[in-house]
C-alpha positions as CSV (number, residue, x, y, z in Angstrom):
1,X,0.0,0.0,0.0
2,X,1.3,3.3,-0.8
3,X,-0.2,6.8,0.5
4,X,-0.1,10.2,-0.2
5,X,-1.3,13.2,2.0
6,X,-3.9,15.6,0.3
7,X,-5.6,18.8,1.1
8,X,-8.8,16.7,2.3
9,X,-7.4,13.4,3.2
10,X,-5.2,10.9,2.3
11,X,-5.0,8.5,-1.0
12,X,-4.4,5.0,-0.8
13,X,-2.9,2.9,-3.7
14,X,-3.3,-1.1,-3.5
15,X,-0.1,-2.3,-5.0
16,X,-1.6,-5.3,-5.9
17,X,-5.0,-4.4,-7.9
18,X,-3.6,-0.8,-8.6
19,X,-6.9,0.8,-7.5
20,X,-6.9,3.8,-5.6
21,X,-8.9,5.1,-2.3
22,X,-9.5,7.9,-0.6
23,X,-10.1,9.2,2.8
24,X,-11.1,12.4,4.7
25,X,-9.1,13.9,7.3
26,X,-10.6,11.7,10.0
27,X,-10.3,8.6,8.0
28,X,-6.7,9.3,7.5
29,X,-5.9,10.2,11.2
30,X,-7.4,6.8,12.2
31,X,-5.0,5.2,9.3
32,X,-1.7,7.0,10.6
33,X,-2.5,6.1,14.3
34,X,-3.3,2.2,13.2
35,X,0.1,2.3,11.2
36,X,1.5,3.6,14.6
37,X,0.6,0.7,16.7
38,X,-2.2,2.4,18.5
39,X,-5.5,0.4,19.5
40,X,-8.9,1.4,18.2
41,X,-10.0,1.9,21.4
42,X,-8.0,4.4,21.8
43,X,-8.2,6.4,18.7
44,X,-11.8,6.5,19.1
45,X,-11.5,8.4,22.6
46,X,-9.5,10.4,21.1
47,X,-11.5,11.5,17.8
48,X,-14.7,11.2,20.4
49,X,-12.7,14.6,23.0
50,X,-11.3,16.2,19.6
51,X,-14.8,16.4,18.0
52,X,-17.1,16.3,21.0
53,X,-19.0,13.1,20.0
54,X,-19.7,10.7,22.2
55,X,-17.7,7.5,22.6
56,X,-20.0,5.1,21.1
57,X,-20.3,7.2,18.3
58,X,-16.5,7.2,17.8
59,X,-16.2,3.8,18.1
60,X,-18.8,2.9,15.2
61,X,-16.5,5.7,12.7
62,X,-13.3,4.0,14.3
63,X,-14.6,0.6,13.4
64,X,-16.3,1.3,9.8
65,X,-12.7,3.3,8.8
66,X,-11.5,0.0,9.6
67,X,-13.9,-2.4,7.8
68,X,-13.9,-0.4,4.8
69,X,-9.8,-0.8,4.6
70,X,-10.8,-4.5,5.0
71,X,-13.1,-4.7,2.6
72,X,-10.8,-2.9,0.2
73,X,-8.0,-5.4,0.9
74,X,-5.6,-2.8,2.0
75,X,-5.4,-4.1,5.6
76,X,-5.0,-8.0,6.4
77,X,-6.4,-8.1,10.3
């Protein structure tokens, strides 16, 4: 996977199937934290005191960031 930073997001290239994706800022803050080791659980409180939502709410965005880089085949587990 390669990425590059954008004005509203980040791009994400699948090496293998050459198609690209892209996320929003938040999307891509969830990306960089999971690339850094951090636990969703974690980067949800976080995004839930950043943008004053509450935590279940940043768990379900935390969670479907990560499904849809599943279902995309960019992430393995």
């Amino acid at each position: 996977m390669s990425t590059t930073d954008t004005d509203d997001g980040t791009v994400l290239l699948n090496e293998r199937t050459g198609r690209y994706w892209q996320l929003n800022n938040t999307g891509a803050q969830v990306l960089r934290r999971l690339l850094g080791g951090q636990e969703p659980a974690g980067i949800a409180a976080e995004l839930a005191n950043r943008y004053s939502i509450t935590p279940e709410q940043a768990e379900r965005d935390v969670a479907a960031v990560i499904e849809r880089l599943r279902g995309s085949e960019l992430v393995i587990s």
